[in-house]
C-alpha positions as CSV (number, residue, x, y, z in Angstrom):
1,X,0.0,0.0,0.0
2,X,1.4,2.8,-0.9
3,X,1.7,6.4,1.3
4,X,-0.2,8.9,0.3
5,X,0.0,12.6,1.9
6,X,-3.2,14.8,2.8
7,X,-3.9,18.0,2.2
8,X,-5.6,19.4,5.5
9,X,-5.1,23.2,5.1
10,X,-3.3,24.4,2.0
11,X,-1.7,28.4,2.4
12,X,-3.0,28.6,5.3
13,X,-2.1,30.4,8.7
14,X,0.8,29.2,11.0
15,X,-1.6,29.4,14.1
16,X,-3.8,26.2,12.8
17,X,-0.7,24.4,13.4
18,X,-2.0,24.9,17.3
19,X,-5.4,23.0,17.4
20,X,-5.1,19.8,19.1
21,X,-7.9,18.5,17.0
22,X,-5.5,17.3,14.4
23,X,-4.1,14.3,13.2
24,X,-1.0,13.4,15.7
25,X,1.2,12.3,12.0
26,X,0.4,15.8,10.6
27,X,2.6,18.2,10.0
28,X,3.6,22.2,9.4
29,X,5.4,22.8,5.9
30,X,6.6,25.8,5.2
31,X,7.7,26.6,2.0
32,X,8.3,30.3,0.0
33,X,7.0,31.2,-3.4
34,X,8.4,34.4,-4.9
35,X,10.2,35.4,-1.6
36,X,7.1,34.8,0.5
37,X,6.2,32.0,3.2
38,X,3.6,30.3,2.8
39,X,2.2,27.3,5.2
40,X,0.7,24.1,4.4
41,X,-0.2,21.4,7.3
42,X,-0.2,18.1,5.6
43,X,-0.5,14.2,7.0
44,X,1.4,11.0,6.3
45,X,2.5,7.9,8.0
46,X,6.1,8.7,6.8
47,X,7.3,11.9,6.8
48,X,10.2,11.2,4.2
49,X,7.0,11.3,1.7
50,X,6.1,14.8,2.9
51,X,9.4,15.6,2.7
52,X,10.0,14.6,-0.6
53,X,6.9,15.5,-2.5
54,X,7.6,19.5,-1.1
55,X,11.8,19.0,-2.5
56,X,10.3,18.0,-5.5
57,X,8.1,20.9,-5.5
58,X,10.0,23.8,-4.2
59,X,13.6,22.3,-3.5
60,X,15.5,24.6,-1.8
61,X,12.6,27.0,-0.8
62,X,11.4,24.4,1.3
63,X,12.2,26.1,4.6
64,X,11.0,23.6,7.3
65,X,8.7,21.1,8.2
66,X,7.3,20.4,11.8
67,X,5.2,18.9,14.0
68,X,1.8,20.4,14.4
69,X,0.1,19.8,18.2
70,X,-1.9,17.3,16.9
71,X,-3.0,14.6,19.4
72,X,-5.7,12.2,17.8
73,X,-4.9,9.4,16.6
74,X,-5.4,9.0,13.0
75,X,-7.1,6.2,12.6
76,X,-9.7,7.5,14.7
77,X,-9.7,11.5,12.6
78,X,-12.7,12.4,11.2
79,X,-11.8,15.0,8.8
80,X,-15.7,16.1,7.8
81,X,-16.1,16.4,11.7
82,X,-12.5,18.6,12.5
83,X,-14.1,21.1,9.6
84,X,-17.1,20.8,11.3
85,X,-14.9,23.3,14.3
């Protein structure tokens, strides 16, 4: 089976990074286009892929990629119901 990452907020503010709602494998990218930062939080089982995919993307204006505060497991995530917030 292969890894697949997912998109949970896409240029989006650093602050989401914060809720505890989210995924405990997701993760802050950020990455600069033109000279600005933008931020993505993203989830994978193996952040190589995450890692990868943005390289691939933006090479070496991939800045950094963290942990978000995530704690729920995700198996047990329920996208529709986080947006539901």
């Amino acid at each position: 089976m292969a890894t697949t990452i997912r998109t949970i907020h896409q240029k989006c503010d650093v602050t989401l990074s914060k809720n505890t709602r989210l995924p405990n494998n997701s993760f802050l990218v950020e990455y600069k286009v033109n000279g600005e930062s933008n931020y993505d939080i993203v989830s994978s089982q193996k952040m190589v892929r995450i890692f990868d995919h943005y390289y691939d993307l933006y090479g070496k204006d991939l800045i950094k990629i963290v942990s978000t505060e995530g704690r729920i497991n995700p198996r047990l995530w329920d996208e529709e119901e986080y947006k539901k917030q």
